[in-house]
Legacy VTK file of the C-alpha trace (Angstrom):
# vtk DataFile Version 3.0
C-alpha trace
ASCII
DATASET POLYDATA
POINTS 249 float
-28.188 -16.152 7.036
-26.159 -16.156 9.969
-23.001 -12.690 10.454
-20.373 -15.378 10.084
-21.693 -17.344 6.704
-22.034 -13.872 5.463
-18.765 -12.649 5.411
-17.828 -16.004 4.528
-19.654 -15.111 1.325
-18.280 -11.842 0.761
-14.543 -13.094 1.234
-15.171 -16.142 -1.278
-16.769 -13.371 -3.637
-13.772 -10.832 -3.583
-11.606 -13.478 -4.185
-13.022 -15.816 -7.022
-13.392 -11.711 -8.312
-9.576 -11.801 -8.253
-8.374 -14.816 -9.889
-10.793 -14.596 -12.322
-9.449 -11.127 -13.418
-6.470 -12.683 -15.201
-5.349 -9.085 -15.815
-5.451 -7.922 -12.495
-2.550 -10.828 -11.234
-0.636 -9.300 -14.382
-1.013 -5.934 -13.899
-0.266 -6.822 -10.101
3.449 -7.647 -11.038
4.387 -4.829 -13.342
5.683 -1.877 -10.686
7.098 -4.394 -8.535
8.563 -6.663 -10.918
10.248 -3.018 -12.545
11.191 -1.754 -9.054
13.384 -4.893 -8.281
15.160 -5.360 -11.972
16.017 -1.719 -12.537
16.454 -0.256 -9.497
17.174 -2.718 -7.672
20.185 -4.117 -9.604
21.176 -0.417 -10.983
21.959 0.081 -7.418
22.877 -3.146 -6.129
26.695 -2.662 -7.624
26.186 0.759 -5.166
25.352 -1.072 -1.960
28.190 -4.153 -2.257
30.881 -1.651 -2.135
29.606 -1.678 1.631
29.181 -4.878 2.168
25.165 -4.865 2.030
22.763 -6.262 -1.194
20.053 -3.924 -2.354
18.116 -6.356 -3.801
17.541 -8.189 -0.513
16.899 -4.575 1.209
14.209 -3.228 -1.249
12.364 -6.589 -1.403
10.510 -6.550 1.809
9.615 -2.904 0.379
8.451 -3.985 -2.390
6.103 -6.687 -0.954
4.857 -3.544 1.469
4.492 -1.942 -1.859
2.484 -4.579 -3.272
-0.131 -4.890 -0.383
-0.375 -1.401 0.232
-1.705 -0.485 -3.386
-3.708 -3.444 -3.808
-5.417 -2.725 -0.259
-6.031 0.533 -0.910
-7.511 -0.036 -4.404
-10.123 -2.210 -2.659
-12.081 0.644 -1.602
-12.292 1.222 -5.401
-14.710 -1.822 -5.133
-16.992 -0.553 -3.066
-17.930 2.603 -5.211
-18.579 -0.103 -8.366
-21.044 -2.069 -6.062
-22.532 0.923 -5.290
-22.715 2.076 -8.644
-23.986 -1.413 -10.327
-26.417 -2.378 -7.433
-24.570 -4.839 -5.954
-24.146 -3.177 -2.509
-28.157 -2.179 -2.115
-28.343 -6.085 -2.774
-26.713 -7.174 -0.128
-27.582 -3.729 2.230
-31.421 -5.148 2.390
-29.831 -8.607 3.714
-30.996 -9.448 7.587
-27.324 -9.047 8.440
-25.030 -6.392 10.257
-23.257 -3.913 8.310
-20.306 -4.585 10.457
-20.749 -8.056 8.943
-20.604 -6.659 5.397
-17.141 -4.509 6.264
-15.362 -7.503 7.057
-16.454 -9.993 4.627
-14.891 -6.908 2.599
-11.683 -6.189 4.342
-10.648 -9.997 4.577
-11.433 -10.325 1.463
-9.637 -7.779 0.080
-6.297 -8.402 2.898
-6.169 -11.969 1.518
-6.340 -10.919 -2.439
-3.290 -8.319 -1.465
-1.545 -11.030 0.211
-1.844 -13.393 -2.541
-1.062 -10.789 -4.808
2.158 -10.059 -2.316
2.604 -14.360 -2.078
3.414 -14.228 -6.197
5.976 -11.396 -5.690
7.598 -13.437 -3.111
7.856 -16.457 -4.898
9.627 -14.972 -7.976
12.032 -12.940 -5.996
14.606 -16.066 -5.293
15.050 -16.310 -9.148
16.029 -13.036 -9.078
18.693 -13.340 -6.294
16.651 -12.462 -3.273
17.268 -15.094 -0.149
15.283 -14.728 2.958
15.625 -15.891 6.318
12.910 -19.201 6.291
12.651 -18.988 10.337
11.326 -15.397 10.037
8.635 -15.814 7.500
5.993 -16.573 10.216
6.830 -13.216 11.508
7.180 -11.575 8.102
3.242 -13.365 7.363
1.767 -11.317 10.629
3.179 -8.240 9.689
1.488 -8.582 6.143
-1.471 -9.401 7.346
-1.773 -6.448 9.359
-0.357 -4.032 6.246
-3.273 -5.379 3.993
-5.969 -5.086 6.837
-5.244 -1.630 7.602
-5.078 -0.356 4.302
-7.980 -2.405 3.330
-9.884 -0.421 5.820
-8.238 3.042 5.009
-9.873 2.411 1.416
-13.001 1.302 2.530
-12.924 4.430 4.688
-12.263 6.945 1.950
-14.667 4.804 -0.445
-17.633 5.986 1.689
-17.105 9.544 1.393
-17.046 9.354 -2.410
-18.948 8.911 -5.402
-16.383 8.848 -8.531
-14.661 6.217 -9.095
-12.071 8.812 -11.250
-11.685 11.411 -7.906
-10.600 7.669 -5.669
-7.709 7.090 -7.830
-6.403 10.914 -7.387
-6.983 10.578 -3.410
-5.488 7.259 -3.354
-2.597 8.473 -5.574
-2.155 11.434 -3.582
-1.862 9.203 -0.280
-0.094 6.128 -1.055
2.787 7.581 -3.036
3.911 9.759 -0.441
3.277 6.794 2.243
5.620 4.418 -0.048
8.709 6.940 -0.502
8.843 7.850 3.030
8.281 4.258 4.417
12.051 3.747 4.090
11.114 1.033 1.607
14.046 2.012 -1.387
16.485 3.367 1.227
17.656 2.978 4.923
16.324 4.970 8.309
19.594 5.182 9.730
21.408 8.380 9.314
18.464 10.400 8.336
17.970 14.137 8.414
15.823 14.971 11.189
12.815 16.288 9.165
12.917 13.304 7.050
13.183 11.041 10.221
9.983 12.628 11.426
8.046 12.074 8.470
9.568 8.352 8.254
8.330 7.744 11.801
4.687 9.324 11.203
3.955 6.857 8.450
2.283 3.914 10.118
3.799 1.519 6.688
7.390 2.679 8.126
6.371 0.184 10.668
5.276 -2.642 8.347
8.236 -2.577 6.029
10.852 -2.182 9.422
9.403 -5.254 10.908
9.038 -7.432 7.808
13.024 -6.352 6.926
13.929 -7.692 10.341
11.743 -10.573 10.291
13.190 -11.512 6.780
17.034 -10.475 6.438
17.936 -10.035 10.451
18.219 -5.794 9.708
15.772 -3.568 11.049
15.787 -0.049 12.283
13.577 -0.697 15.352
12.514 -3.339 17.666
10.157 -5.753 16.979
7.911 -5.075 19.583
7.693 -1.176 18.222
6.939 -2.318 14.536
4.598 -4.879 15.647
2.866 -2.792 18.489
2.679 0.425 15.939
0.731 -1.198 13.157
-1.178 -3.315 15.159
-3.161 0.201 16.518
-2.692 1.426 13.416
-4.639 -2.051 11.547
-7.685 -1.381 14.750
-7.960 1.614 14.280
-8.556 1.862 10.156
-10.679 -1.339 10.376
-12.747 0.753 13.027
-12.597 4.012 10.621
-13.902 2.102 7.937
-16.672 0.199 9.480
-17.874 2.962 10.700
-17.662 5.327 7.893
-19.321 2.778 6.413
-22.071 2.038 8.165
-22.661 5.711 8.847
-22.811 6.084 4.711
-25.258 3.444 4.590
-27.637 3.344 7.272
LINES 1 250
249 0 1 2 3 4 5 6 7 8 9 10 11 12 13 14 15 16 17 18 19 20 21 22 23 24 25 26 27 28 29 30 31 32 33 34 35 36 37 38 39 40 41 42 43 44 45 46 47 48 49 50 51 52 53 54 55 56 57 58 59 60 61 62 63 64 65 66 67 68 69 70 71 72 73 74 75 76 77 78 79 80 81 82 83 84 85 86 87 88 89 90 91 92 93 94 95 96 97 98 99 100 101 102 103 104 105 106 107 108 109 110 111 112 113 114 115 116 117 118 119 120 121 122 123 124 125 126 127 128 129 130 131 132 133 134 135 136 137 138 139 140 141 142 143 144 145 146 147 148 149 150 151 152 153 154 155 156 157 158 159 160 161 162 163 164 165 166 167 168 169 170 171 172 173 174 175 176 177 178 179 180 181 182 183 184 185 186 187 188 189 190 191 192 193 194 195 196 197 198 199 200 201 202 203 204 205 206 207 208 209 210 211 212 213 214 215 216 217 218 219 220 221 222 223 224 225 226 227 228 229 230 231 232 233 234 235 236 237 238 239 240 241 242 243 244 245 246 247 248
């Protein structure tokens, strides 16, 4: 079997895993789906009194939202092959480990960006309009979101056992990564603690360029966003291949 029909394999597996987990897509839409028609029309009436629509702000949040979680929660799928077999399986294979890491990371960065895809689609019936020209832009920028994460996961994965003590971790990581991403409110006009945590959280950089790439706004320039989680996406997938191989050699 050659390194590239492998992870081949391993993509196609993670994601005929996905749509056949017809509770997964649902469960998939829940947070989001409640983020943008509570919050984001309770405070919608706030924002036109300036002139601006929260809905369209919070959205390209909420699709950062939507990748991040379901990236991270792909490491979860590397404890339950390890726990069911699956992963010794495919460990005695005559192919690289590196091999195995990205079969799992693409697979799991194109099931998030499905996942983010269905989001998208239902947002127009709820008001949301984005600019068509910058969705190219917007595409790159969630492709490297779901990568890196999809290696941070992988990467905490392989230092644990317990499926239970990944959730806490994971819990413990990505919520404060979401709130200070600027993803429910605006960088500008910060207090200068908060501006420093805001700029130390690599999804800051994500949900910035996607904003700017899909409603014209964004705190920073492109090439900052773009450049930013681009080192960040190397280095995790790096991390996690190699915290990965190191677990199982």
């Amino acid at each position: 079997m050659s390194e590239f029909t492998a992870i081949r394999v391993l993509w196609k597996r993670e994601l005929l895993r996905f749509v056949r987990a017809k509770s997964r897509i649902a469960g998939s839409l829940g947070m989001p789906l409640f983020f943008l028609l509570f919050l984001g029309t309770g405070l919608n009436s706030a924002f036109s009194g300036t002139g601006g629509n929260y809905m369209e702000f919070i959205a390209p949040g909420i699709i950062g939202m939507v990748l991040m979680f379901s990236s991270v929660s792909s490491g979860m799928i590397v404890i339950m092959d390890r726990q069911f077999g699956f992963l010794k399986e495919i460990l005695v294979a005559p192919i690289s480990r590196l091999s195995i890491v990205a079969g799992k990371i693409f697979g799991g960065a194109t099931t998030s960006i499905l996942q983010a895809a269905i989001i998208m689609a239902l947002m127009p019936f709820l008001g949301v309009s984005f600019n068509l020209s910058g969705m190219l832009a917007a595409f790159a920028f969630m492709v490297l979101i779901s990568t890196a994460f999809v290696g941070l996961g992988i990467a905490i994965a392989s230092k644990m056992e317990d499926m239970h003590g990944f959730q806490l971790v994971m819990n413990f990581l990505v919520m404060p990564l979401f709130f200070l991403s600027g993803a429910l409110f605006p960088l500008n006009n910060l207090p200068g603690w908060l501006k420093v945590l805001t700029l130390i959280d690599p999804l800051t950089y994500g949900i910035d360029g996607m904003r700017g790439a899909l409603t014209g706004s964004s705190a920073m320039p492109f090439w900052v966003d773009f450049g930013v989680l681009a080192l960040f996406c190397g280095a995790m997938f790096a991390l996690g291949a190699w915290l990965f191989t190191k677990k199982n050699s």
